[in-house]
DRENKOL-107624 format. One record per residue (C-alpha): x, y, z. Coordinates in pm, whole numbers, padded with zeros to 5 digits, always signed. Layout:
N
XYZ;...
***
This chain:
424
-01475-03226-01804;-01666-03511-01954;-01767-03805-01772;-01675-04129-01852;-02013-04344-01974;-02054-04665-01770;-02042-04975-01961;-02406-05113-02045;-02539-05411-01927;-02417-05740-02034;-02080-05574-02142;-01724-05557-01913;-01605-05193-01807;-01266-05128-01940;-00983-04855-01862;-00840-04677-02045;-00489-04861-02012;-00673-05196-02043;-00671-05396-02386;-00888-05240-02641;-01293-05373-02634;-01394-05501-02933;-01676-05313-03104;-02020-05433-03033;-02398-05291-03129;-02445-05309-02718;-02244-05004-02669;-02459-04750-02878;-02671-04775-02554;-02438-04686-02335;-02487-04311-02458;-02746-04090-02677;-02450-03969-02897;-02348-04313-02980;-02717-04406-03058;-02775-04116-03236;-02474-04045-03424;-02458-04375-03546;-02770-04401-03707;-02753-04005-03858;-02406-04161-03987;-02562-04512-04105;-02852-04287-04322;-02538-04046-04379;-02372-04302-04620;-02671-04476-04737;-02884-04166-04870;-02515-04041-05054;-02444-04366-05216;-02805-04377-05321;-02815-04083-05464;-02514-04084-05631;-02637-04404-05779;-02932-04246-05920;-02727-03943-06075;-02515-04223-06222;-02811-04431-06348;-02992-04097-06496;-02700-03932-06661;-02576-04309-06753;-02951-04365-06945;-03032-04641-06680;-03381-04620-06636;-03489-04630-06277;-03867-04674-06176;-03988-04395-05933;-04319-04382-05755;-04186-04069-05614;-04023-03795-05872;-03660-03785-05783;-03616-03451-05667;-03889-03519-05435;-03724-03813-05275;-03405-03676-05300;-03546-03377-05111;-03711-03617-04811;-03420-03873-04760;-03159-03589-04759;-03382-03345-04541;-03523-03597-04277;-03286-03884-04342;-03018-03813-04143;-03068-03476-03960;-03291-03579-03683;-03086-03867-03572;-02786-03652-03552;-02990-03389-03330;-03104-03719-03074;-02692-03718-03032;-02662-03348-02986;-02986-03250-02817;-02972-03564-02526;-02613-03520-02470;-02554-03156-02443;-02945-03055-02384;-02954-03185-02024;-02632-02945-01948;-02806-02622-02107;-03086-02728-01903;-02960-02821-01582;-03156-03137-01625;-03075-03523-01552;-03003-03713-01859;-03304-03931-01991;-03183-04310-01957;-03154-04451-02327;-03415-04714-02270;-03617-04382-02323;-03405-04253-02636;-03408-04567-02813;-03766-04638-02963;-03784-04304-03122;-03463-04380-03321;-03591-04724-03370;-03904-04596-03525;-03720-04357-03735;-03415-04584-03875;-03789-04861-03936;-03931-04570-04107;-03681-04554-04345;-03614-04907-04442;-04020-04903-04541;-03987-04560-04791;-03653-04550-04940;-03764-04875-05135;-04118-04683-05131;-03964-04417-05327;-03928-04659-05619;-04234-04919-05571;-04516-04748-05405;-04560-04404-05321;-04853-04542-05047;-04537-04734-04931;-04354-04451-04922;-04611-04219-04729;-04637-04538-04489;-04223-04503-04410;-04239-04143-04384;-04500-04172-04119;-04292-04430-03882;-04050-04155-03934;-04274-03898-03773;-04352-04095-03511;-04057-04148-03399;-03965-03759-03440;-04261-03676-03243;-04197-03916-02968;-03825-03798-02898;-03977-03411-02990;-04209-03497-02681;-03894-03595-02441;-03715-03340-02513;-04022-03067-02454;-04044-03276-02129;-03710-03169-02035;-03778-02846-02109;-04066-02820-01913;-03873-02981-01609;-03555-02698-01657;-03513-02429-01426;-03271-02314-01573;-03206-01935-01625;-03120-01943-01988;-03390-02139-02164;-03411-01919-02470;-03208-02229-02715;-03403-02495-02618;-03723-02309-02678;-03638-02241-03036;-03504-02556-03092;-03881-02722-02911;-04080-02502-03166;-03863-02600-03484;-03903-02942-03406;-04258-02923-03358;-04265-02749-03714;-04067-03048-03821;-04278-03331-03706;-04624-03099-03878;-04439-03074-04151;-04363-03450-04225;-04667-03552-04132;-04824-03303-04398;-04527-03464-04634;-04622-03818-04561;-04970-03745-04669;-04912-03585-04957;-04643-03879-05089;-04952-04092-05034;-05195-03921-05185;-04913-03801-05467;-04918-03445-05455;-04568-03322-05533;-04622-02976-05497;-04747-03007-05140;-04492-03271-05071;-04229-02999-05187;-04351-02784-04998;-04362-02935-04638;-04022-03032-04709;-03919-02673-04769;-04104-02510-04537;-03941-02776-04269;-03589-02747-04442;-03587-02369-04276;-03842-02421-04002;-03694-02659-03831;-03338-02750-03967;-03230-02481-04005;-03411-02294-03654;-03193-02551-03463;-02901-02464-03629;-02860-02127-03553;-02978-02194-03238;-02671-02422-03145;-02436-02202-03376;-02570-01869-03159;-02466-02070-02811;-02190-02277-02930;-01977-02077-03162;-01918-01756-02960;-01849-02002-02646;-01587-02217-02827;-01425-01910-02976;-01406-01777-02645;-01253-02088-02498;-00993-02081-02820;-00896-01771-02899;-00767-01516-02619;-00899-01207-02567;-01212-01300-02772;-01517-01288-02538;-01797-01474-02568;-02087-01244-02733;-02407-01387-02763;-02658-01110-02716;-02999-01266-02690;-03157-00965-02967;-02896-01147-03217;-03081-01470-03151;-03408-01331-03195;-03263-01155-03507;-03114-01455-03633;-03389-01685-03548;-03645-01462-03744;-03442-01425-04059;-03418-01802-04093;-03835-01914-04023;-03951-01650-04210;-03808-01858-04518;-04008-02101-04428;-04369-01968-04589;-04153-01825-04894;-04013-02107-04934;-04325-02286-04984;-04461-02056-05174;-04218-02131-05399;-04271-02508-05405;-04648-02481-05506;-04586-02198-05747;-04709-01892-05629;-04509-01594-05761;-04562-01226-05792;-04322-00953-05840;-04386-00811-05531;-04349-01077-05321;-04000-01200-05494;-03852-00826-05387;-03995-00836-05044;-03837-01189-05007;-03540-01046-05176;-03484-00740-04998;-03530-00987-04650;-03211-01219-04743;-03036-00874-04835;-03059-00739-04489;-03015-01121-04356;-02697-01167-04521;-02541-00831-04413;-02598-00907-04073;-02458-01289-04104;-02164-01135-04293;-02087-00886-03978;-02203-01151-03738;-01922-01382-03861;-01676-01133-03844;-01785-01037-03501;-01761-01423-03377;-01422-01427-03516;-01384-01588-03852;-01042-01449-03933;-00870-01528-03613;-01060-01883-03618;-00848-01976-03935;-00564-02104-03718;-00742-02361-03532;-00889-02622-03768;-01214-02743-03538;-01314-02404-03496;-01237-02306-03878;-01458-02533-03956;-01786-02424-03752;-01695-02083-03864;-01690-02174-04203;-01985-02327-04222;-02160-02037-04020;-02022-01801-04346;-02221-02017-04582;-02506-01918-04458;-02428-01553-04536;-02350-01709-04856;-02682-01856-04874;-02907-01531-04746;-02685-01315-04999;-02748-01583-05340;-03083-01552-05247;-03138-01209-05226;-02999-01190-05589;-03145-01409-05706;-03565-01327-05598;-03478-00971-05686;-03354-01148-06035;-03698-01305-06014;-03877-00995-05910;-03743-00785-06209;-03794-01089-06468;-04173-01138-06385;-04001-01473-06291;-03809-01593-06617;-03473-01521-06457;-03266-01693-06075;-03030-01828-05930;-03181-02166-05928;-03102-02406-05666;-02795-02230-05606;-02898-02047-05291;-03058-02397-05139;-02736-02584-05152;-02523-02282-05004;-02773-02341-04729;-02814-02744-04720;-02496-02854-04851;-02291-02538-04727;-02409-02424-04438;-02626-02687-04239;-02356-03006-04406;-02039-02822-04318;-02157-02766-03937;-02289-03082-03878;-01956-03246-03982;-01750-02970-03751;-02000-03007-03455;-02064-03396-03513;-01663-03448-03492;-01593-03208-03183;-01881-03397-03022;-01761-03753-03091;-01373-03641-03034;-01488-03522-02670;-01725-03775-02562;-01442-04064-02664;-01154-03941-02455;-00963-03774-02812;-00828-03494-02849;-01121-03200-02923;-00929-03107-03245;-00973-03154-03617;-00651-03413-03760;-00549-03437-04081;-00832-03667-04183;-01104-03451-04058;-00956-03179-04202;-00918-03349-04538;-01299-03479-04512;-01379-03108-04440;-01231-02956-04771;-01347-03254-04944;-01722-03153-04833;-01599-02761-04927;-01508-02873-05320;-01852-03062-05357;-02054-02743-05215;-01905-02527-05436;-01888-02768-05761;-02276-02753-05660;-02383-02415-05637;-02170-02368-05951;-02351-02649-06080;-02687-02381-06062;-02478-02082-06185;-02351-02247-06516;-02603-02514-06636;-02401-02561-06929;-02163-02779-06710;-02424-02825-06439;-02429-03237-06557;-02029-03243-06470;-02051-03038-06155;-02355-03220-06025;-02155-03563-06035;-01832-03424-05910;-02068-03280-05610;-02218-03618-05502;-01901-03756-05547;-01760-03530-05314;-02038-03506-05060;-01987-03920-05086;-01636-03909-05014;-01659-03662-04736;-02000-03790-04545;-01908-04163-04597;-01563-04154-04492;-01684-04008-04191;-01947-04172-04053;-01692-04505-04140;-01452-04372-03956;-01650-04208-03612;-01895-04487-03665;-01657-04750-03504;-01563-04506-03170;-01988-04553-03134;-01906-04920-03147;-01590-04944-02848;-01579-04844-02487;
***
């Protein structure tokens, strides 16, 4: 059961039977979800409309002045825009629970989300002006990351809980996180791309992608247990580690990649790594029940985006044993990345992100029409995207049709869940 949150201060308590409260910015203290998910939604919107405004301007022949190359800022806002803020929602809501911990009061929560939403407001326009600018926003970004990194180890450290294994990996991939942006705020500043690239890469599976298979290995067997009768909930703790490794080992590859090292060798080991990673996502999301999962929408939809990362680990393979053969000349381009960012890690953050804010705001913990629309919506652009990498000859097309469609789904909902943040 989910408590009720108090009202904060200055604001009246209402029933649910009384009139309906009119939205004000006071209540996104009254909980870490509200605080969080509205400002993950808020950067959400903002980083899709500006970047489908810059694939309009570029393919329109508006030119655009960049201090930062594109698909380096593209890389940063849509990496470290949004993500963190969402996991201040997840991890101080449901993180206390796994921990058997008391909930940190938001006066605590706050400044790191301030510092991060600040952050951002200083390098998007950075991005364009001043890459100094730039390297400036990304660091109030970082500090803001580290401070709410720190809280959350502190809870850690104050758990005595028996099961401890989740928030461990999720402390470490966060720590990677916060390195790794301070590395990529540097290098903005100093204007290495390659470096910048990197760090953003290496933190894109480090820590992104570390917490998401760490809340996709406790949550998705337990809600398909919950859901589906007869269907246990099996989380053995080797799969973790298993599943864990697969995903930070991408990390150095990946950048590796970014700053242009390449052998032959390397490309098949990498290759051969994603091969033996995607067979055992494949029969991992059979085993969680992916087939049986198609009749309830919410849980579809983590499941779903759980098989895109199979997706992802099996593109990949092909393509760095493409790589390995072709001393390089031949891939899958960034096909395998946007199975992953786009597929896997967009696709669960709008399934978990809804089931959260459903629950926490006395709805039903379901997936309605419009969430399921939003869903499929997000489904079209992820394919119209990797397709976009397969067949370059319409990759211009697909590209636009795939921000269009990541802009329909991600803005619609954070317009939508981003006034329950605002009401009682």
């Amino acid at each position: 059961m989910i408590p009720l949150q108090p009202a904060p201060a200055g604001l009246p308590s209402r029933s649910f039977g009384g009139p309906a409260a009119s939205a004000h910015l006071r209540w996104l203290l009254a909980a870490p979800h509200r605080l969080g998910f509205f400002g993950g939604g808020l950067m959400l919107a903002l980083s899709a409309l500006w970047w489908g405004a810059m694939l309009a301007a570029r393919f329109g022949g508006v030119a655009v002045p960049w201090a930062v190359s594109p698909g380096t800022a593209h890389a940063l806002l849509m990496t470290f825009g949004f993500m963190p803020m969402f996991f201040v929602g997840f991890l101080f809501t449901a993180g206390p629970r796994w921990l058997g911990v008391a909930p940190l009061p938001m006066r605590s929560v706050a400044p790191g989300v301030g510092l991060m939403l600040g952050g951002w407001v200083l390098a998007l326009p950075g991005f364009h002006l001043s890459s100094a600018l730039a390297g400036l926003g990304l660091g109030g970004v970082c500090a803001g990351l580290m401070l709410l990194t720190a809280q959350f180890g502190l809870m850690l450290f104050d758990s005595r809980a028996e099961d401890r294994d989740h928030g461990r990996i999720v402390l470490a991939a966060l720590g990677i996180g916060t390195i790794a942006l301070w590395a990529a705020a540097l290098a903005v500043t100093l204007r290495a791309d390659a470096a910048t690239r990197a760090a953003v890469w290496a933190a894109l599976w480090g820590c992104f992608g570390l917490v998401f298979v760490a809340a996709a290995h406790r949550m998705i067997p337990f809600f398909s247990a919950a859901a589906l009768p007869g269907d246990g909930a099996w989380r053995s703790r080797a799969v973790l580690v298993a599943l864990a490794a697969f995903v930070a080992v991408q990390a150095p590859f990946a950048a590796a990649e970014a700053l242009g090292t390449f052998s032959p060798a390397l490309a098949f080991v990498q290759g051969a790594i994603e091969w033996l990673g995607a067979l055992l996502l494949f029969w991992l999301s059979l085993r969680w029940g992916l087939r049986q999962s198609l009749a309830i929408r919410l849980l579809a939809m983590l499941h779903m985006g759980f098989f895109w990362l199979a997706v992802s680990f099996a593109l990949g393979g092909v393509s760095q044993l493409l790589r390995a053969f072709s001393d390089g000349s031949l891939s899958l381009g960034l096909a395998p990345v946007h199975a992953f960012t786009m597929g896997y890690l967009g696709s669960t953050l709008l399934a978990m992100a809804t089931r959260v804010a459903c629950g926490q705001h006395g709805r039903a913990v379901a997936a309605d029409r419009w969430a399921w629309v939003m869903f499929w919506v997000l489904q079209l652009g992820v394919v119209a995207r990797v397709f976009a990498a397969l067949w370059p000859v319409a990759g211009t097309h697909l590209t636009l049709l795939a921000a269009q469609c990541w802009l329909a789904a991600v803005g619609a909902w954070a317009l939508r869940t981003g006034r329950w943040m605002l009401k009682p």
